[in-house]
C-alpha positions in Angstrom: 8.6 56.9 -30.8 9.4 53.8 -32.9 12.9 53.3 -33.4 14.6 50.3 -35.6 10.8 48.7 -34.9 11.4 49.2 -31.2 8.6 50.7 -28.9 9.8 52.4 -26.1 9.0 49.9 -23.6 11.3 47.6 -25.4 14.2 50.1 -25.0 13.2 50.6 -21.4 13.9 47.0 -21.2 17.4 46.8 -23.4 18.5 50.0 -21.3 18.0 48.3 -18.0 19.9 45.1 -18.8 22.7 47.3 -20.4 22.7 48.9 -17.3 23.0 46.0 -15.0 25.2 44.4 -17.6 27.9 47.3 -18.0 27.1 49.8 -15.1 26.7 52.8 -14.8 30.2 54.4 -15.2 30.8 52.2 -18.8 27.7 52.9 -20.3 28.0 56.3 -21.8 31.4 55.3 -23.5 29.4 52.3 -24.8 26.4 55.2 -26.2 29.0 57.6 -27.4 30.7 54.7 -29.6 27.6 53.6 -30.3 26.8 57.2 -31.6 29.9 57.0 -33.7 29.1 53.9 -35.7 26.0 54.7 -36.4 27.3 58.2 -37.7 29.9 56.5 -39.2 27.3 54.0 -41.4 24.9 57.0 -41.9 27.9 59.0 -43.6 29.1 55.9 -45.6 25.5 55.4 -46.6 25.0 58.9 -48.0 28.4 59.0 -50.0 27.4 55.7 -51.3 24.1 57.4 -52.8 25.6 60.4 -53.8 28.8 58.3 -55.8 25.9 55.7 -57.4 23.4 59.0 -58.3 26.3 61.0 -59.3 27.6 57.7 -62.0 23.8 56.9 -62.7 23.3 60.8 -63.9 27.2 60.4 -66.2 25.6 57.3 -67.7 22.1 58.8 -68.1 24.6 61.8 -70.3 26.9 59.4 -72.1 23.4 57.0 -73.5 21.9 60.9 -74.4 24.8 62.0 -76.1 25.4 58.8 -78.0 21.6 58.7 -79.5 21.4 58.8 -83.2 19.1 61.6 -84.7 16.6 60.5 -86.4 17.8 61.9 -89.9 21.3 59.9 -89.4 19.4 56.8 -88.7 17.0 56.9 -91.7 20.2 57.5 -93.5 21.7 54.7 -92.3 18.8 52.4 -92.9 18.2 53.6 -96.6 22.2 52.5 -97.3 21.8 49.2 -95.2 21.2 46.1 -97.7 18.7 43.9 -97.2 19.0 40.5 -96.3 
């Protein structure tokens, strides 16, 4: 298991100190916010993508709809003068 790049020996290690640090009584309220945030950040992450993919997409439809045919633009360039 390889969380965040850490082994589980390595959070063995942080869970011990938290534990001597906090105690024992203070340290699921200290997981459960920590639960919380990191909820919190994983749902801002995913509206983030979903609001940039969902303007990416309304930008991919206003550059389609805006493309010249090609019988417009040989039109165009027929009636431009040259310089």
């Amino acid at each position: 298991m390889n969380i965040f790049g850490i082994g589980l020996p390595e959070m063995a290690v942080i869970f011990t100190i938290a534990l001597l640090v906090f105690g024992p009584k203070k340290l699921p309220e200290i997981g459960r916010s920590f639960g919380k945030a990191l909820r919190g950040f994983q749902d801002a992450s995913r509206d983030f993508e979903s609001e940039f993919t969902r303007e990416a997409k309304q930008l991919e439809a206003a550059v389609a709809s805006k493309k010249p045919e090609p019988e417009k633009l040989a039109a165009v360039k027929e009636n431009t003068p040259d310089s």
